[in-house]
matplotlib code that plots the C-alpha trace (Angstrom):
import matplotlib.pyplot as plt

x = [13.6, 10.9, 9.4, 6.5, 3.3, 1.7, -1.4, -2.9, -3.0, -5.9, -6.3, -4.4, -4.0, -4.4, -1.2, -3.7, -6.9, -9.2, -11.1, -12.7, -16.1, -15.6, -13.4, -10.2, -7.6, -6.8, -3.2, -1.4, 1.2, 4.4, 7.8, 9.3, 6.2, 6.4, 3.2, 2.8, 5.8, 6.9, 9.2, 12.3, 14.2, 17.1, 18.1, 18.0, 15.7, 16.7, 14.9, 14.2, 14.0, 12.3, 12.4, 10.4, 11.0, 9.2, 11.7, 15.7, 17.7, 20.0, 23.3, 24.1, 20.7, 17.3, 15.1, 11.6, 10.6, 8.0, 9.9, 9.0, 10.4, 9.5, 10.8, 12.2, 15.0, 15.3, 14.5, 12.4, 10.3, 10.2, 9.0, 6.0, 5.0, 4.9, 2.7, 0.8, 0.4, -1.3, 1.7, 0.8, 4.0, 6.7, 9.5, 12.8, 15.9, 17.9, 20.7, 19.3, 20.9, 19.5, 18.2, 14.8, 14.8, 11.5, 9.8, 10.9, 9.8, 6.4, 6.4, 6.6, 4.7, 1.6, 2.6, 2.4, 6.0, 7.6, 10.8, 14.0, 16.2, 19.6, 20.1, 23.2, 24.3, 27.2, 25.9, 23.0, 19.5, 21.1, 19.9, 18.8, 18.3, 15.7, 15.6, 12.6, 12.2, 9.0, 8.9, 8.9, 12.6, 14.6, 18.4, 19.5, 22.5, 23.2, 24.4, 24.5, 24.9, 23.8, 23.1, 26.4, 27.2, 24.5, 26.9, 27.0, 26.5, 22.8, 21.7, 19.9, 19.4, 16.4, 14.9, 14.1, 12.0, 8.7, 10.1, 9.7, 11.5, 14.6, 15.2, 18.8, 18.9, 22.1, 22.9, 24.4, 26.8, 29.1, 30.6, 32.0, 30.9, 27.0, 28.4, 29.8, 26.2, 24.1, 26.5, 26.1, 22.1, 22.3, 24.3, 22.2, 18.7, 20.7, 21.2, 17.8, 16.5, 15.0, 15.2, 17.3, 16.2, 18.6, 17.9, 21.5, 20.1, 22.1, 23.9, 26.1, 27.1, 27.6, 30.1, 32.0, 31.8, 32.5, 30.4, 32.5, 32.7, 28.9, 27.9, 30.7, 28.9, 25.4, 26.2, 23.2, 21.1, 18.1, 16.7, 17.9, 15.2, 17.8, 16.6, 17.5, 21.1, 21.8, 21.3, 23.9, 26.4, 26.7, 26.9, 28.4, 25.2, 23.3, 20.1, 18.5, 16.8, 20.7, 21.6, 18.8, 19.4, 23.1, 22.5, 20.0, 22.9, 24.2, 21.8, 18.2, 16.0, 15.9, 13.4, 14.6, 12.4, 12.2, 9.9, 7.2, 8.0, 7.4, 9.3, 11.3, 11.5, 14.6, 16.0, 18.5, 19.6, 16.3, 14.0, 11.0, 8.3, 7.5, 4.9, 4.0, 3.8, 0.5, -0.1, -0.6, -1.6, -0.3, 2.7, 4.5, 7.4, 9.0, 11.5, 10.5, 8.4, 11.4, 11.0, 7.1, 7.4, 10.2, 7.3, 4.4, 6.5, 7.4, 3.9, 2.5, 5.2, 4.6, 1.0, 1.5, 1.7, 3.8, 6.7, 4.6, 1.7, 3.8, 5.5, 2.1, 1.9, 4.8, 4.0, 0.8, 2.3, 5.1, 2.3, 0.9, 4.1, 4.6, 1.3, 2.7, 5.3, 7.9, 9.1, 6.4, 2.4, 0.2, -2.6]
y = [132.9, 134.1, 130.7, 130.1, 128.8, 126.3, 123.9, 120.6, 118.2, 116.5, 113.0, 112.0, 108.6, 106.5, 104.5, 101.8, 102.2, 102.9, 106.4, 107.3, 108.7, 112.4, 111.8, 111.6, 109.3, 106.7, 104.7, 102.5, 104.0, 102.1, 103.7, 104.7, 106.6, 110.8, 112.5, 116.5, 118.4, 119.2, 117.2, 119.1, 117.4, 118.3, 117.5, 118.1, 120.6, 119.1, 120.2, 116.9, 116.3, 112.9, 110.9, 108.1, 105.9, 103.3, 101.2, 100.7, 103.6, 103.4, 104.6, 107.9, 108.6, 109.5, 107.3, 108.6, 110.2, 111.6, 114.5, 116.6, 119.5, 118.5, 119.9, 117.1, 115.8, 113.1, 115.4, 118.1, 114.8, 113.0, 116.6, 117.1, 113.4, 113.7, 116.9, 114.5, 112.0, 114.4, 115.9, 119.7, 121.1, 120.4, 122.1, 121.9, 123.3, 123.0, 125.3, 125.8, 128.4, 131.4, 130.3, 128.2, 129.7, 131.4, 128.1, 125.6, 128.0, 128.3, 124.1, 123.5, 125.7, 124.5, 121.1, 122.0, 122.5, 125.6, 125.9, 127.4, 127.7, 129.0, 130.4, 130.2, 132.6, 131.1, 127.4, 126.5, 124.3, 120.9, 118.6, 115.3, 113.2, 110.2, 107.7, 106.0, 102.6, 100.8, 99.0, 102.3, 101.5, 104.4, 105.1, 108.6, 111.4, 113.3, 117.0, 118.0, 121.6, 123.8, 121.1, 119.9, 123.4, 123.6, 125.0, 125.2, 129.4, 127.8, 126.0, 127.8, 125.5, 127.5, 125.7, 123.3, 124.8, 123.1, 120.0, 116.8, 114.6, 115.5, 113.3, 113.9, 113.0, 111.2, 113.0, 116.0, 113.2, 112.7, 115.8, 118.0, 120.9, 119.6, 116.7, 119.1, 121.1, 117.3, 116.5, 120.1, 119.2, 115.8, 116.9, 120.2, 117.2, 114.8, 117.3, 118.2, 114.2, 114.8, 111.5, 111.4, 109.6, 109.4, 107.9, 106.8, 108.1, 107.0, 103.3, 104.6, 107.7, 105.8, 102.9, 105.7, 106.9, 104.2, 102.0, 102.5, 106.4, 106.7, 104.4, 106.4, 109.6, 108.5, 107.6, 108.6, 108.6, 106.9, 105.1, 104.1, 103.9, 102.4, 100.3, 96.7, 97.8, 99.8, 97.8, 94.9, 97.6, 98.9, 95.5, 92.8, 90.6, 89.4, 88.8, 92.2, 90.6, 89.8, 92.8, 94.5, 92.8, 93.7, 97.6, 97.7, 96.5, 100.2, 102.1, 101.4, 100.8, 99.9, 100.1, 98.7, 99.2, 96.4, 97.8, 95.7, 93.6, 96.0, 96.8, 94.9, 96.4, 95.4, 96.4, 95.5, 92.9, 91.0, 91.4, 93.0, 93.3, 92.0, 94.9, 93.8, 95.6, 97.4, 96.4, 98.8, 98.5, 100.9, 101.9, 104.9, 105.8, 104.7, 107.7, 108.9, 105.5, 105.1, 109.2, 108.6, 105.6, 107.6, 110.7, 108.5, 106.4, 109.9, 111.4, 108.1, 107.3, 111.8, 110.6, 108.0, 104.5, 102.0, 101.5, 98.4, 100.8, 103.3, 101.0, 100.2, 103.9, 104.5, 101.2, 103.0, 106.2, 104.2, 103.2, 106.2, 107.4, 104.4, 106.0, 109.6, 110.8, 112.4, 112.1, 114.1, 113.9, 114.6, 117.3]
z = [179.7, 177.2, 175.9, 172.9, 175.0, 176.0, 175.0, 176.6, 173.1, 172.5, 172.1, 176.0, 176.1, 179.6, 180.3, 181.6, 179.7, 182.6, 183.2, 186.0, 185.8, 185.9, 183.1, 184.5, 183.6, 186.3, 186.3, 188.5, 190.3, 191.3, 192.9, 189.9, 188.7, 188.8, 189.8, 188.7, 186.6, 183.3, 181.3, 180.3, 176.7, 176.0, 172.4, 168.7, 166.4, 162.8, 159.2, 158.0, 153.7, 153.5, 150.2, 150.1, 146.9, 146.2, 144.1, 145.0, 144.6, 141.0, 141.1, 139.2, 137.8, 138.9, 141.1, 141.6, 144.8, 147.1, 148.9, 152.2, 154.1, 157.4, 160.9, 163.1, 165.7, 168.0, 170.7, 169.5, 168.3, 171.6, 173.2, 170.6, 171.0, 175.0, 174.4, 171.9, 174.3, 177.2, 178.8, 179.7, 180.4, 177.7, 177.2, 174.5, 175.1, 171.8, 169.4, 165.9, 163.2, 162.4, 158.9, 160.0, 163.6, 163.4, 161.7, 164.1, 167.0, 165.7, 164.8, 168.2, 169.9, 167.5, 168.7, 172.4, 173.6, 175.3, 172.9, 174.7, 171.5, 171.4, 167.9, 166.0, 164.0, 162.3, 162.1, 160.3, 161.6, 161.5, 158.2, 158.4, 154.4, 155.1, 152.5, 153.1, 151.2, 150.2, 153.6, 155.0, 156.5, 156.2, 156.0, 157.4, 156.0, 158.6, 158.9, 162.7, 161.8, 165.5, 167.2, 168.9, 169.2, 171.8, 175.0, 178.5, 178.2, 176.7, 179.9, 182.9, 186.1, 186.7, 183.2, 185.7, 188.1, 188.2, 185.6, 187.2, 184.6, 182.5, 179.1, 177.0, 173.6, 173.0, 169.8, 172.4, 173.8, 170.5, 170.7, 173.1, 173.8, 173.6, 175.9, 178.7, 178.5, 178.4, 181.2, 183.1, 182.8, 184.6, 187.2, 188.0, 188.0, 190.1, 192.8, 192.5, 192.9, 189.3, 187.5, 184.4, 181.0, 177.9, 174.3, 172.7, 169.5, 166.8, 166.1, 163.6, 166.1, 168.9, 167.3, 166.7, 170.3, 171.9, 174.6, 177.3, 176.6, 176.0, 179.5, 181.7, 180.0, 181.3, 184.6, 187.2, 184.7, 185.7, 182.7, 179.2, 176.5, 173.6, 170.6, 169.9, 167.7, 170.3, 172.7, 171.2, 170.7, 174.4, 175.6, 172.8, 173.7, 170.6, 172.4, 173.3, 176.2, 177.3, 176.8, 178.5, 181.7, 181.6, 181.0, 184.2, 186.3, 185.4, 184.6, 187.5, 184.7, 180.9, 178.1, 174.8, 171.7, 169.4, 166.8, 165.6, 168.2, 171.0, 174.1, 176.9, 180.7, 182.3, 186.0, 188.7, 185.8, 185.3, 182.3, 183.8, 181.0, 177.8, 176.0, 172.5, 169.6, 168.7, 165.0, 162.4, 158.7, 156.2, 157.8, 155.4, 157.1, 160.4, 160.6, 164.6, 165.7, 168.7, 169.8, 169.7, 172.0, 174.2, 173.9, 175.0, 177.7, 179.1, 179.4, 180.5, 183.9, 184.4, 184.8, 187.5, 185.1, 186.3, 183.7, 181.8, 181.0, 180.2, 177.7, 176.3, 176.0, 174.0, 171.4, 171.0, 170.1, 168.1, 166.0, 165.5, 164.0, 161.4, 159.5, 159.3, 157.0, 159.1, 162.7, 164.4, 164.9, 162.1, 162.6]

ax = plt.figure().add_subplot(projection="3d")
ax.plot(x, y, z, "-o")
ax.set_aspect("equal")
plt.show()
């Protein structure tokens, strides 16, 4: 399949902070760790409109805004972030409408990543509204447009020859006919022994899911990377270090984002790791922080870090994201 090209991003990051001295980066590698291969997401391309207002919104008239066009998606996100973070061979398979085609193609092959999109001609891009408060929380309204359209006549088993990690964004699980191609994807890597990662994606999309629906959907899947809420909601534990522990007992391995609290490594039902939070002064808008820790955590374990420096990694990258306005790298 015809793709966009390919760059190395500047600025890799070592999982581990140590460089040899010819320049090469030097990590610990532990059994879980992927040496060599691309990284294939599978996911979301989304035109993001980002408001951010710095005083609360008032109902039925104007509240002043700072307002962006920005491309986006979980997925499309988490594959620019793991070119970001040093990963050479990226590549996005997504369904986006006719309408913005030919800008989010050339979005992400400036950003590094070999875009397989599927264009829609009767759907358009999906739309995602951030409202981005003063403390640069944001609340989302969501139009998934393409994007759960995405269908198994999209997906080619040979888009993963020569990928060596595959990562679903767990947007494609709430519907259908994206489900059956998400599901079509894992079972094609599985059979191939190429580990599986999913990010649930969405609270608000998986309470309407359903834990049980979403967990029997990931099964074989090799790692979970959900946040804190979603954490508590695919378990009923309060405590995400609970719940953590609980979700490795079905999925091998766990990483659940806490924000500004960094990161908890869970597997075979123990809490593993405990990677703080990098901290970060002037934060503008977290809308993406969680895809730039999935990004960095990616590239990081695809360059032989064990999964604590590859946690480090992705809080690193999560930080990074805080200080940009929208959900992917700045220039």
């Amino acid at each position: 399949m015809p793709v966009d090209g390919q760059r190395t991003a500047n600025g890799q990051v070592p999982a581990d902070g140590r460089v040899a001295t010819d320049g090469r980066v030097q990590v610990p590698v532990d059994d879980g760790a992927t040496t060599g291969g691309g990284l294939l997401v599978i996911g979301d391309v989304v035109t993001d409109v980002v408001a951010r207002h710095g005083t609360a919104l008032v109902h039925g008239t104007d509240t002043s805004a700072r307002i962006r066009t920005l491309p986006g998606g979980a997925g499309a996100n988490v594959a620019c972030w793991a070119a970001r973070s040093g990963c050479a061979d990226v590549r996005l398979l997504a369904r986006v409408g006719a309408d913005s085609a030919d800008w989010h193609r050339d979005a992400l092959r400036r950003a590094g990543v070999r875009s397989l999109l599927a264009v829609d001609e009767e759907a358009p891009t999906a739309t995602v509204v951030a409202l981005v408060d003063s403390a640069a929380e944001r609340t989302f309204l969501t139009d998934s447009g393409a994007v759960l359209r995405l269908s198994p006549d999209d997906w080619s088993p040979s888009m993963l020859d020569g990928v060596a990690h595959l990562h679903l964004s767990g947007y494609l699980l709430f519907a259908a006919t994206s489900r059956a191609t998400a599901l079509l994807a894992l079972r094609e890597a599985r059979s191939r022994r190429i580990p599986v990662s999913v990010d649930p994606a969405s609270a608000g999309f998986l309470a309407e899911l359903g834990a049980d629906r979403f967990l029997a959907a990931v099964e074989g899947a090799d790692l979970l990377l959900p946040n804190a809420d979603e954490a508590r909601l695919l378990t009923g534990l309060p405590e995400p270090a609970d719940a953590a522990a609980k979700l490795s007992l079905q999925v091998g391995r766990v990483v659940v984002t806490l924000g500004e609290r960094g990161a908890l490594l869970a597997a075979a039902g123990t809490v593993t790791g405990r990677i703080p939070a990098v901290q970060v002064r002037g934060a503008v808008d977290s809308t993406g922080a969680g895809d730039a820790f999935t990004g960095g955590f990616l590239a990081a374990r695809l360059a032989g870090a064990d999964a604590a420096s590859a946690a480090a990694a992705g809080c690193r990258a999560g930080a990074e994201a805080v200080t940009t306005v929208g959900g992917r790298p700045g220039p």
